[in-house]
mmCIF file as Biopython writes it, N, C-alpha, C and O atoms, coordinates in Angstrom:
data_model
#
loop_
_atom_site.group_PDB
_atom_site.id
_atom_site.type_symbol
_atom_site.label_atom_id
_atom_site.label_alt_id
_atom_site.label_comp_id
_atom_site.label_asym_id
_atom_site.label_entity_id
_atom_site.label_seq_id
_atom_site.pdbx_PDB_ins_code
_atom_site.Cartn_x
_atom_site.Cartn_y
_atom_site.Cartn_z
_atom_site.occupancy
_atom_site.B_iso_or_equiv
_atom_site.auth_seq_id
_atom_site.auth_asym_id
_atom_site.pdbx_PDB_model_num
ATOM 1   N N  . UNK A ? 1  ? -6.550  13.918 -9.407  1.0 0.0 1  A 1 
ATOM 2   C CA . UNK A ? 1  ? -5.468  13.034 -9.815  1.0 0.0 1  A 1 
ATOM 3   C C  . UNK A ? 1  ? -6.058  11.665 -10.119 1.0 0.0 1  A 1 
ATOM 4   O O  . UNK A ? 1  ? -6.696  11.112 -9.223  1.0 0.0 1  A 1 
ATOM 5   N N  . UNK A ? 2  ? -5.941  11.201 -11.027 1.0 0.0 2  A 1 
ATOM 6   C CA . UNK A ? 2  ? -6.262  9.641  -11.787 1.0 0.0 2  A 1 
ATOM 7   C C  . UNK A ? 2  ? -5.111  8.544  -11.082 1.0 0.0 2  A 1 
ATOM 8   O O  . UNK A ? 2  ? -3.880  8.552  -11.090 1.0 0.0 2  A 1 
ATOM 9   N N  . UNK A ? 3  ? -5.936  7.777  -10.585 1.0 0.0 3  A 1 
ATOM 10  C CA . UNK A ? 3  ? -5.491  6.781  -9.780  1.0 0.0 3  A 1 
ATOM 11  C C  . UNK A ? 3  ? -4.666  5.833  -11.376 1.0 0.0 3  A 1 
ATOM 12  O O  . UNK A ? 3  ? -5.068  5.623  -12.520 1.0 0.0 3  A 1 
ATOM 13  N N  . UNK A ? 4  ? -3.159  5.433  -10.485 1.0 0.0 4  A 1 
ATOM 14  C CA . UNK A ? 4  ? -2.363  4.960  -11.558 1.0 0.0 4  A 1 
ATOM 15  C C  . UNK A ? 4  ? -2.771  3.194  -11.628 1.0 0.0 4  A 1 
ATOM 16  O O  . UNK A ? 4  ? -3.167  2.592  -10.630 1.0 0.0 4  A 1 
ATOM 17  N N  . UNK A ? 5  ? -2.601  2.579  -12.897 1.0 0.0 5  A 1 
ATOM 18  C CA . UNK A ? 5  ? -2.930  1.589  -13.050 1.0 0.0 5  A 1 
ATOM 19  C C  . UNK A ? 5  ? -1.229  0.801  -13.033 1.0 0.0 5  A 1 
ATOM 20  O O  . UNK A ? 5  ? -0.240  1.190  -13.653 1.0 0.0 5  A 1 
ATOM 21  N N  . UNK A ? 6  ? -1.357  -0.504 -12.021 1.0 0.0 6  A 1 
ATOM 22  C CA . UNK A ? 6  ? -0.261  -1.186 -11.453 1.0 0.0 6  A 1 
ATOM 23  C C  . UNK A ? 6  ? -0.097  -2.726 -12.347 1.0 0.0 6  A 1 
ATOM 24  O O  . UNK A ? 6  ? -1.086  -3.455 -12.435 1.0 0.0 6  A 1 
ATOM 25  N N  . UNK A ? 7  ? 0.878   -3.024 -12.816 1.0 0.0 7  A 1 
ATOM 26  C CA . UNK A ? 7  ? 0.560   -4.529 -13.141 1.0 0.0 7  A 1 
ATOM 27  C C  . UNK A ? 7  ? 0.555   -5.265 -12.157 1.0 0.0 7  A 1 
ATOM 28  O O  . UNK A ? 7  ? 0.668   -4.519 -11.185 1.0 0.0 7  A 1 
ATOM 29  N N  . UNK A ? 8  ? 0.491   -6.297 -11.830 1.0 0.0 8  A 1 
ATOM 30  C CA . UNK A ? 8  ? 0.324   -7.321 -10.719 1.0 0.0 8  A 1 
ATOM 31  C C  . UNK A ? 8  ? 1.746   -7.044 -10.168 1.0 0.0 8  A 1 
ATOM 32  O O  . UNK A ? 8  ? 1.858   -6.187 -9.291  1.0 0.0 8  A 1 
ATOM 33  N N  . UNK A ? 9  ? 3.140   -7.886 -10.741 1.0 0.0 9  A 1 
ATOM 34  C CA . UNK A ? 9  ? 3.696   -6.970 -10.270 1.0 0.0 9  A 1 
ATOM 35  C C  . UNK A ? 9  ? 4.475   -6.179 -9.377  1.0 0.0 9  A 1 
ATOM 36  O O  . UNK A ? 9  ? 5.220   -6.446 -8.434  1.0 0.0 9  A 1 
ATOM 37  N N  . UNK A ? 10 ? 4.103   -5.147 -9.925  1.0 0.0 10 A 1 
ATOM 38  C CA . UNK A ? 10 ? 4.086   -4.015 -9.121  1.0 0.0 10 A 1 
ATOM 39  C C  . UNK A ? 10 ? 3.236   -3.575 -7.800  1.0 0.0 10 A 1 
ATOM 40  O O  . UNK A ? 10 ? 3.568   -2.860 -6.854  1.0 0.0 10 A 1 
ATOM 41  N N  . UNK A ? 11 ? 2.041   -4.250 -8.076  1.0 0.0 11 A 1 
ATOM 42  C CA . UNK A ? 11 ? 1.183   -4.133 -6.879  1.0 0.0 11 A 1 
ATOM 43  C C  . UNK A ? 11 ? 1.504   -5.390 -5.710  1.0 0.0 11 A 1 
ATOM 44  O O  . UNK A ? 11 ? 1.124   -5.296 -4.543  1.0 0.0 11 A 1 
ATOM 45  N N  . UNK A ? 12 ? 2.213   -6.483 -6.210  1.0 0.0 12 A 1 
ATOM 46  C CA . UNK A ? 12 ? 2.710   -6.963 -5.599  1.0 0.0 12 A 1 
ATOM 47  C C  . UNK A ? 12 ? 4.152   -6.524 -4.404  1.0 0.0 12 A 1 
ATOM 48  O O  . UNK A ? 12 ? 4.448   -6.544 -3.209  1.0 0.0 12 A 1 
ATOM 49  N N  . UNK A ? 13 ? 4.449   -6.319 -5.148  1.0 0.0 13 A 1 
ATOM 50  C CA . UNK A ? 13 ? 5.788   -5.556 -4.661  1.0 0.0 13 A 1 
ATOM 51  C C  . UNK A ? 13 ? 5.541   -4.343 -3.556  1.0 0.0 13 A 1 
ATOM 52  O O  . UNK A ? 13 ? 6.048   -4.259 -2.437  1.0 0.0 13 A 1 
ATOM 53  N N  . UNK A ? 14 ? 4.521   -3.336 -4.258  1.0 0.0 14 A 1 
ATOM 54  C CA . UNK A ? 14 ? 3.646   -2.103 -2.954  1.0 0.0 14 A 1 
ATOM 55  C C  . UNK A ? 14 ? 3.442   -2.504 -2.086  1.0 0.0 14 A 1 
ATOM 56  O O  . UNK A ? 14 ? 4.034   -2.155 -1.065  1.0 0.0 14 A 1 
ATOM 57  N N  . UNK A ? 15 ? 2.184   -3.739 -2.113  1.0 0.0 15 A 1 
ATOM 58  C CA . UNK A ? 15 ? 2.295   -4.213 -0.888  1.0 0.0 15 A 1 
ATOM 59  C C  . UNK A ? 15 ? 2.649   -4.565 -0.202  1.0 0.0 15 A 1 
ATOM 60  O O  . UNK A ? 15 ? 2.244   -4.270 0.922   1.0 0.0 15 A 1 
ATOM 61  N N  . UNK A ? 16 ? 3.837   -5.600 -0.439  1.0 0.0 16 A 1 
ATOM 62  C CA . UNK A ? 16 ? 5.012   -5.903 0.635   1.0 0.0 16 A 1 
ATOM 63  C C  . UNK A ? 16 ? 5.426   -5.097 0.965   1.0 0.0 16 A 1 
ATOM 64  O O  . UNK A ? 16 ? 5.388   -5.049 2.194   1.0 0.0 16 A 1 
ATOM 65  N N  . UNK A ? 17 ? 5.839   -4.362 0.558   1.0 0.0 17 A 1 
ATOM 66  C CA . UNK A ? 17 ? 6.715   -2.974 1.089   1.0 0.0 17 A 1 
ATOM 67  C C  . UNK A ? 17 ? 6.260   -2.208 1.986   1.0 0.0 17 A 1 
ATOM 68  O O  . UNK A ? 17 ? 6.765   -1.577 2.914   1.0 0.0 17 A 1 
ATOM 69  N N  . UNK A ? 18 ? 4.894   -2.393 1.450   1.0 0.0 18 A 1 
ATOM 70  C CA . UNK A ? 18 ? 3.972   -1.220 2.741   1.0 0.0 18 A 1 
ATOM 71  C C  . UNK A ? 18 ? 3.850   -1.759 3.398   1.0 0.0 18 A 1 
ATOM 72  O O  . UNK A ? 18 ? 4.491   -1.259 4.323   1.0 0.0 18 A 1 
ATOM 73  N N  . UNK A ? 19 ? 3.159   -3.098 3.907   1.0 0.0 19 A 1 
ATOM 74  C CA . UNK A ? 19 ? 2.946   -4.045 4.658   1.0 0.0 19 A 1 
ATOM 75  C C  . UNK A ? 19 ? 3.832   -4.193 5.458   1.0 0.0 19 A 1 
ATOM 76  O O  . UNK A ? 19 ? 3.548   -4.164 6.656   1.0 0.0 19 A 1 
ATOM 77  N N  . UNK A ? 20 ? 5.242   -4.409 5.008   1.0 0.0 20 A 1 
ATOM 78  C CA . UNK A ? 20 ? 6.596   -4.484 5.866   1.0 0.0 20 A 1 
ATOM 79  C C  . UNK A ? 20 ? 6.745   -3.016 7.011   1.0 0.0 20 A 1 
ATOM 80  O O  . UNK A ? 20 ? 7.194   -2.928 8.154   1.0 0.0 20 A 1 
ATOM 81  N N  . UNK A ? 21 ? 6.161   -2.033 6.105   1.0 0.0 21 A 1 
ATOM 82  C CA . UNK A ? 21 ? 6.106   -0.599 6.444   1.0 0.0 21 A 1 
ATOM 83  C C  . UNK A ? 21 ? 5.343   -0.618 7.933   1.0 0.0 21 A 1 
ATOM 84  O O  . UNK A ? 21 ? 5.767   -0.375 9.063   1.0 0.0 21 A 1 
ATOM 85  N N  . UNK A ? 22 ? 4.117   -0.987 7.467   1.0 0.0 22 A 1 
ATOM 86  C CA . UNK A ? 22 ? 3.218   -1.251 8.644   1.0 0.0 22 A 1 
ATOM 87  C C  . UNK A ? 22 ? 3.683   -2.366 9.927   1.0 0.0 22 A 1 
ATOM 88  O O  . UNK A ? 22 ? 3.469   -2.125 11.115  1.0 0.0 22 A 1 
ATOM 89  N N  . UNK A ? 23 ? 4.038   -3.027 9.658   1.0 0.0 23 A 1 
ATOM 90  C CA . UNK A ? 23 ? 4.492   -4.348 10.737  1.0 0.0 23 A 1 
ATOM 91  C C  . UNK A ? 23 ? 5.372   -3.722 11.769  1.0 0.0 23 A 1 
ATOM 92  O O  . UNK A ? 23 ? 5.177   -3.731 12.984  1.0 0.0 23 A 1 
ATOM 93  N N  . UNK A ? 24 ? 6.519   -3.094 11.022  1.0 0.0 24 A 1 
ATOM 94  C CA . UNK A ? 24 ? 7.782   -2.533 11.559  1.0 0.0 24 A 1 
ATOM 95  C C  . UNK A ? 24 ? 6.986   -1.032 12.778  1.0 0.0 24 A 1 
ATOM 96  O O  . UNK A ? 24 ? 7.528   -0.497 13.746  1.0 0.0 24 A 1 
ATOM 97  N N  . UNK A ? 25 ? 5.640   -0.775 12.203  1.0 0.0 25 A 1 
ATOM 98  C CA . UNK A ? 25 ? 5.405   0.498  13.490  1.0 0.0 25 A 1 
ATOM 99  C C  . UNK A ? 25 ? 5.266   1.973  12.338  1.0 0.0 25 A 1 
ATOM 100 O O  . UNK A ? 25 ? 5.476   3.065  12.865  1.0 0.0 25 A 1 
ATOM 101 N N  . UNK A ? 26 ? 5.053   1.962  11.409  1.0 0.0 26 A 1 
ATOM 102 C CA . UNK A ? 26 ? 4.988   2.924  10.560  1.0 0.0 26 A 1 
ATOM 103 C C  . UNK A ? 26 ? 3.567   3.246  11.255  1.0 0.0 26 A 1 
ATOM 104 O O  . UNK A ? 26 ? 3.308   2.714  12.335  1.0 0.0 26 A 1 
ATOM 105 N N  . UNK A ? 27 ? 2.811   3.962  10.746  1.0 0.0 27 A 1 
ATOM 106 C CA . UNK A ? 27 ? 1.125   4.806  11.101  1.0 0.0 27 A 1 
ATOM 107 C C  . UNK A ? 27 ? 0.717   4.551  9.687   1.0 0.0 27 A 1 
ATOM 108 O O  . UNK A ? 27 ? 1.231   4.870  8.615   1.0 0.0 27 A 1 
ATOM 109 N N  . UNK A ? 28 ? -0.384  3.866  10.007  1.0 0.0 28 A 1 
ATOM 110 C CA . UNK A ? 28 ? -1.698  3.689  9.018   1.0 0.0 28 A 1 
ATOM 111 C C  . UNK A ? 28 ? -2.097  4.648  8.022   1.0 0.0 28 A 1 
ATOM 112 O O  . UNK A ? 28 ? -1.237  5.501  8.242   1.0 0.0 28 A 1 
ATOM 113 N N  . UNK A ? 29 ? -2.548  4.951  7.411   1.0 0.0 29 A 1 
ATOM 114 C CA . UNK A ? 29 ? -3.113  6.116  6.729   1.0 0.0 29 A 1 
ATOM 115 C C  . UNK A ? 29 ? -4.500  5.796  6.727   1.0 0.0 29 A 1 
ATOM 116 O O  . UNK A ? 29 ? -5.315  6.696  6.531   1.0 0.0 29 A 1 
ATOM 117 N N  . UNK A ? 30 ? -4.841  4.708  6.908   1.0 0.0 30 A 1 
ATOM 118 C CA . UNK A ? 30 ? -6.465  4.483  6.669   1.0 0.0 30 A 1 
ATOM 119 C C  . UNK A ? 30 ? -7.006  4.648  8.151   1.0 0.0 30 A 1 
ATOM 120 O O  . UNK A ? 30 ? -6.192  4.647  9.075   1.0 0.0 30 A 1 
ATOM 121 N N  . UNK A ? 31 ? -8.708  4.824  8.459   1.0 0.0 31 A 1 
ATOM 122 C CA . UNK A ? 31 ? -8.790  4.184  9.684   1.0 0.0 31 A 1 
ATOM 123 C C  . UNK A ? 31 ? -9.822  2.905  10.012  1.0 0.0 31 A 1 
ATOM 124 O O  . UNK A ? 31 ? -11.041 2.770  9.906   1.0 0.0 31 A 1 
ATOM 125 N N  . UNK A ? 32 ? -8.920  2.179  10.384  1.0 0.0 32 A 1 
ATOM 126 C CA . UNK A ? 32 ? -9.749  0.952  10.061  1.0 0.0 32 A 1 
ATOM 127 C C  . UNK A ? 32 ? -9.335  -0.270 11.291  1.0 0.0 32 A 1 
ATOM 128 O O  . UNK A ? 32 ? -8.120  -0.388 11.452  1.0 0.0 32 A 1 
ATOM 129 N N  . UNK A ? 33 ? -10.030 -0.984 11.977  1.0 0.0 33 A 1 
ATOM 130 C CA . UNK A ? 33 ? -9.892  -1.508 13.163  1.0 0.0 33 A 1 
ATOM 131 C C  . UNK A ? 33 ? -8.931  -2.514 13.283  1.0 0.0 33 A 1 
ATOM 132 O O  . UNK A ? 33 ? -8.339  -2.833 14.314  1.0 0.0 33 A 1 
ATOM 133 N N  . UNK A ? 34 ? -8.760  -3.197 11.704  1.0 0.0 34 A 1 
ATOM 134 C CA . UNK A ? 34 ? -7.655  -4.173 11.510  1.0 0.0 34 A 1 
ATOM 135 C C  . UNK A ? 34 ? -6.599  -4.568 12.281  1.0 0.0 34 A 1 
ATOM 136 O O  . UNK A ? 34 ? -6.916  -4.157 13.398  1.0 0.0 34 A 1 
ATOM 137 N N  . UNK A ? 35 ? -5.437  -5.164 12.388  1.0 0.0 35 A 1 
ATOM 138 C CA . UNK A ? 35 ? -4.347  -5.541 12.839  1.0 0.0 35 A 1 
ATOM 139 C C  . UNK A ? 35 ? -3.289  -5.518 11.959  1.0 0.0 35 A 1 
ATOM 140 O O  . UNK A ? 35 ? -2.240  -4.889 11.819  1.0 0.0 35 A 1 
ATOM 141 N N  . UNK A ? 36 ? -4.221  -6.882 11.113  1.0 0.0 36 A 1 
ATOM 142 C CA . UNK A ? 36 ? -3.415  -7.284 10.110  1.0 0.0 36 A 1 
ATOM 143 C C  . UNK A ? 36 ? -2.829  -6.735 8.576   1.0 0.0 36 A 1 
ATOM 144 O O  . UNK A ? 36 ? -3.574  -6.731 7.596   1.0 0.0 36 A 1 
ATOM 145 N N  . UNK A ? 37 ? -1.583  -6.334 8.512   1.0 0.0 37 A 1 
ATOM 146 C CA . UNK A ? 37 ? -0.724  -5.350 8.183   1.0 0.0 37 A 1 
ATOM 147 C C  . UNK A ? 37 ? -0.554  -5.804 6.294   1.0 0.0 37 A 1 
ATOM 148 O O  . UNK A ? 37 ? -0.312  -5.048 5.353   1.0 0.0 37 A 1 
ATOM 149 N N  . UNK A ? 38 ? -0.694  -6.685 6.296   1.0 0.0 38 A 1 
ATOM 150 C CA . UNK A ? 38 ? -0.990  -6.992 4.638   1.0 0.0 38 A 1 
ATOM 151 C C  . UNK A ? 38 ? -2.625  -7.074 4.346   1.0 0.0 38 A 1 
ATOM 152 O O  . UNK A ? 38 ? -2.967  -7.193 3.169   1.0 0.0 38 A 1 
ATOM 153 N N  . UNK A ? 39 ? -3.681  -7.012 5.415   1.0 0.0 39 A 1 
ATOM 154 C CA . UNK A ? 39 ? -4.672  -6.109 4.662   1.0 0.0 39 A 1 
ATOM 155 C C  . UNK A ? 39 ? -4.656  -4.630 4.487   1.0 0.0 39 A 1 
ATOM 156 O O  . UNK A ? 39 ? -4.912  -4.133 3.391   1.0 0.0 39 A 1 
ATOM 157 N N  . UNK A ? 40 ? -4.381  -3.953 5.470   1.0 0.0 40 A 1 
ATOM 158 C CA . UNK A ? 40 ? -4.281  -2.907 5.428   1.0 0.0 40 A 1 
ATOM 159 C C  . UNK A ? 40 ? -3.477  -2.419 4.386   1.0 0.0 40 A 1 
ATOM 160 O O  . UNK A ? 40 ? -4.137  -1.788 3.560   1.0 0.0 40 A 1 
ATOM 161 N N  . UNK A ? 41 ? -2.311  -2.492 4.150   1.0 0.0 41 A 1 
ATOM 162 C CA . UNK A ? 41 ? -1.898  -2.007 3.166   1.0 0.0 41 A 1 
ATOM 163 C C  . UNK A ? 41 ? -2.448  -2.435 1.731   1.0 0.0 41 A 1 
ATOM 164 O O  . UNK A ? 41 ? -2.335  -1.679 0.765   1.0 0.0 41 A 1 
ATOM 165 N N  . UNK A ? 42 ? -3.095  -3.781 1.639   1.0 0.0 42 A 1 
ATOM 166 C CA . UNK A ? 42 ? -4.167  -3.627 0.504   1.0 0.0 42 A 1 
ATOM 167 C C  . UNK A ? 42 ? -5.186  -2.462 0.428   1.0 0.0 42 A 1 
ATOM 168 O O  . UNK A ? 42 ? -5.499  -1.774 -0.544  1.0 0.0 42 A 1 
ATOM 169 N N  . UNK A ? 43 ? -5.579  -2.428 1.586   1.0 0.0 43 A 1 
ATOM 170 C CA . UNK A ? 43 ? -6.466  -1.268 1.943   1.0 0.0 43 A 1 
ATOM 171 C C  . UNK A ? 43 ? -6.040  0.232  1.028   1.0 0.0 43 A 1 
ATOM 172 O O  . UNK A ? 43 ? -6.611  0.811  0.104   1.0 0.0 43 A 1 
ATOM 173 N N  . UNK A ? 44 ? -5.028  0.454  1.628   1.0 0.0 44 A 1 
ATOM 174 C CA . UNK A ? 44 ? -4.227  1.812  1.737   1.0 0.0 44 A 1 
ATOM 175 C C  . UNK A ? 44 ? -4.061  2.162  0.035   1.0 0.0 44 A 1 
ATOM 176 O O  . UNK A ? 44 ? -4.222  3.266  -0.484  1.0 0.0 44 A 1 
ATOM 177 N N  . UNK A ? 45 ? -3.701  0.908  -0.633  1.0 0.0 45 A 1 
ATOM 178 C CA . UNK A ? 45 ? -3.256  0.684  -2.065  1.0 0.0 45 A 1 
ATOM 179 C C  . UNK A ? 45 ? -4.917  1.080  -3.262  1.0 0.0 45 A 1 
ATOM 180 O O  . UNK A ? 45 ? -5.121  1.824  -4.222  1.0 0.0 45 A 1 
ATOM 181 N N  . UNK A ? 46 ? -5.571  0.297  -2.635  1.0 0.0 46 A 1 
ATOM 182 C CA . UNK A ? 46 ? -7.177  0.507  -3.264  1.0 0.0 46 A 1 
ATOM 183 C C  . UNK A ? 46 ? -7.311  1.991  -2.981  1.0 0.0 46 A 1 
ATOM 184 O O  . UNK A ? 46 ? -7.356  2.717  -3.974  1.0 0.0 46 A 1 
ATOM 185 N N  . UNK A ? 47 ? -7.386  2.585  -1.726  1.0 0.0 47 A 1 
ATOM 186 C CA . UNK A ? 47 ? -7.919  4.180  -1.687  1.0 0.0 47 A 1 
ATOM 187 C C  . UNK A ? 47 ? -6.917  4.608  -2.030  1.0 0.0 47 A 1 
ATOM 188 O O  . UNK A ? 47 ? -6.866  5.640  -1.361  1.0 0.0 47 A 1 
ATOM 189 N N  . UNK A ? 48 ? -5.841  4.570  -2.736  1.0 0.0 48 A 1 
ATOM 190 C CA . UNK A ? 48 ? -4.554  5.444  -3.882  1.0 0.0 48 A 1 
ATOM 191 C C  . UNK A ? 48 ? -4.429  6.543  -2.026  1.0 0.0 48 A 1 
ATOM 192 O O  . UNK A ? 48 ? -4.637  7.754  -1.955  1.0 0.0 48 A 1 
ATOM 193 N N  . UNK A ? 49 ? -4.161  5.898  -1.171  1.0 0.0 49 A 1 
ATOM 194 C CA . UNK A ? 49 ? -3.482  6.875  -0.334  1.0 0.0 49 A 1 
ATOM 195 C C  . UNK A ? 49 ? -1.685  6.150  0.317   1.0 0.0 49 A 1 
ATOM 196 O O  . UNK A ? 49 ? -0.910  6.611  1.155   1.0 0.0 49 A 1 
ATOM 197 N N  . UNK A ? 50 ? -1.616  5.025  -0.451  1.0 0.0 50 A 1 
ATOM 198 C CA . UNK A ? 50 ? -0.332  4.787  -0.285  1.0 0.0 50 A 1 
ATOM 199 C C  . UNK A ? 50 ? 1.036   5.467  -0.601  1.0 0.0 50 A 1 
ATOM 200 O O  . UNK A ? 50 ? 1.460   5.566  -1.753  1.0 0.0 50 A 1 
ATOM 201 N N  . UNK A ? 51 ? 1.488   5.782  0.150   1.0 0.0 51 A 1 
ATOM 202 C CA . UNK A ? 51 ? 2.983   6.505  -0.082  1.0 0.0 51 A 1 
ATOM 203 C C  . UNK A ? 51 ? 4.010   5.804  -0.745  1.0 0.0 51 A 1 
ATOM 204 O O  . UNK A ? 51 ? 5.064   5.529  -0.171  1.0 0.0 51 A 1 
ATOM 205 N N  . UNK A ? 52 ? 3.751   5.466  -2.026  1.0 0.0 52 A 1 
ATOM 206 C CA . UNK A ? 52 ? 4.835   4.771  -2.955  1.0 0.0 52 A 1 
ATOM 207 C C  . UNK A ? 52 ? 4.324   5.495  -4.217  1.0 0.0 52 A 1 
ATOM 208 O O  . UNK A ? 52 ? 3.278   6.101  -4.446  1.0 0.0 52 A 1 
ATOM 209 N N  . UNK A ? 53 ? 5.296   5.257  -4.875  1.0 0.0 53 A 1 
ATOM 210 C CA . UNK A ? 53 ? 5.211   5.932  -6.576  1.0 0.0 53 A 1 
ATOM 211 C C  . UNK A ? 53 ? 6.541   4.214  -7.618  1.0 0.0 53 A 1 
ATOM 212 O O  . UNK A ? 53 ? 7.748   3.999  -7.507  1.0 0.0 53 A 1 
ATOM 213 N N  . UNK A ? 54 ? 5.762   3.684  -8.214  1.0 0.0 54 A 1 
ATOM 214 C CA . UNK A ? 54 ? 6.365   3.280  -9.317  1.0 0.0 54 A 1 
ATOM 215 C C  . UNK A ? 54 ? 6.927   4.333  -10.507 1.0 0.0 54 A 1 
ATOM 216 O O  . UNK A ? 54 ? 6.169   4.955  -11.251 1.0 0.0 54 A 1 
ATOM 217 N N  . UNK A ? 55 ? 8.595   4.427  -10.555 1.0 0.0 55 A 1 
ATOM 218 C CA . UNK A ? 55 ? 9.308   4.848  -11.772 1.0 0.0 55 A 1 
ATOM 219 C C  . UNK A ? 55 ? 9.522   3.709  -12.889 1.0 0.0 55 A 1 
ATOM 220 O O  . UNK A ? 55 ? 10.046  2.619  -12.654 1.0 0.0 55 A 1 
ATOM 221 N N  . UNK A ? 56 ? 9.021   4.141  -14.178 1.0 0.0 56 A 1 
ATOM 222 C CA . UNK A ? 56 ? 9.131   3.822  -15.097 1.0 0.0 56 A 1 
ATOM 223 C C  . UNK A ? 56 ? 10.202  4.146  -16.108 1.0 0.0 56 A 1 
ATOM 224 O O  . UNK A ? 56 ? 10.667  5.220  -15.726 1.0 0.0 56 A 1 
ATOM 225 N N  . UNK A ? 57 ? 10.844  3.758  -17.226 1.0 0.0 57 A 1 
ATOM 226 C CA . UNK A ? 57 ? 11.568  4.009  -18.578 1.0 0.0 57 A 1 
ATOM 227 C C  . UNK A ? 57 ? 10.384  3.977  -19.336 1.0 0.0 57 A 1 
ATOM 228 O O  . UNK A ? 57 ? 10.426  4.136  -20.555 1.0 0.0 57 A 1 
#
């Protein structure tokens, strides 16, 4: 699967979302010693293992 290309954005937006995801007590997908919940979900976003999908028209 070809990792999808995000405009800013949109990758803006993932990350908050995930980030919020993470803060609130969600589980990581990465493993990584971090804390801090808006790297990680940068993290998560770079290795295309984030659980979001952008719909388009």
């Amino acid at each position: 699967m070809s990792k999808q290309v995000y405009t800013r954005y949109e990758r803006a937006r993932i990350v908050g979302a995930r980030s919020l995801q993470i803060s609130m007590g969600a589980p990581v997908l990465i493993d990584d010693e971090s804390t801090d919940s808006l790297y990680l979900a940068m993290e998560e976003l770079d290795r295309d293992v984030i659980p979001i999908t952008v719909k388009r028209d």
